[in-house]
C-alpha positions, 0 to 999 in steps of 0.5 A, a space after each residue: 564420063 559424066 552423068 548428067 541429072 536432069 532435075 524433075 520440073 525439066 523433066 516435066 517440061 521434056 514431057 509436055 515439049 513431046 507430047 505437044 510436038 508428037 501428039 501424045 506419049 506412052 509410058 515407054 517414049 518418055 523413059 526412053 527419052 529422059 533415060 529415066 525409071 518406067 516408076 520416075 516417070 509414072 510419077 511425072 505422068 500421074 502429077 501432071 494428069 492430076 494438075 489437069 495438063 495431061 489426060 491419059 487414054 487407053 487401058 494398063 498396057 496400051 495408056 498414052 497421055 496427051 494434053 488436055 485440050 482447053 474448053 472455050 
């Protein structure tokens, strides 16, 4: 059986894909999804909050990301 490694720049476009169909995400959806470190993908969360696409809400234990809505 072959494992099959998806490249992070994929992985960040999985992320922003859920999010944007599911409305948000938590820590937990995303590791599930990409079966992939609770520390890999706080690093994609925290990268993409600070590049501006993402804002997270919500304390430690309860933070889910969502877009962040463009200002007209």
């Amino acid at each position: 059986m072959t494992r099959r490694t998806i490249k992070a720049d994929d992985k960040r476009t999985i992320i922003i894909d859920y999010i944007r169909k599911n409305g948000e995400a938590k820590t937990e959806d995303l590791v599930k999804l990409l079966s992939s470190s609770t520390t890999r993908i706080k690093v994609l969360l925290y990268q993409l909050v600070d590049e501006g696409i993402l804002v997270s809400c919500g304390g430690n234990r309860n933070r889910t990301y969502k877009l962040k809505e463009e200002e007209s």
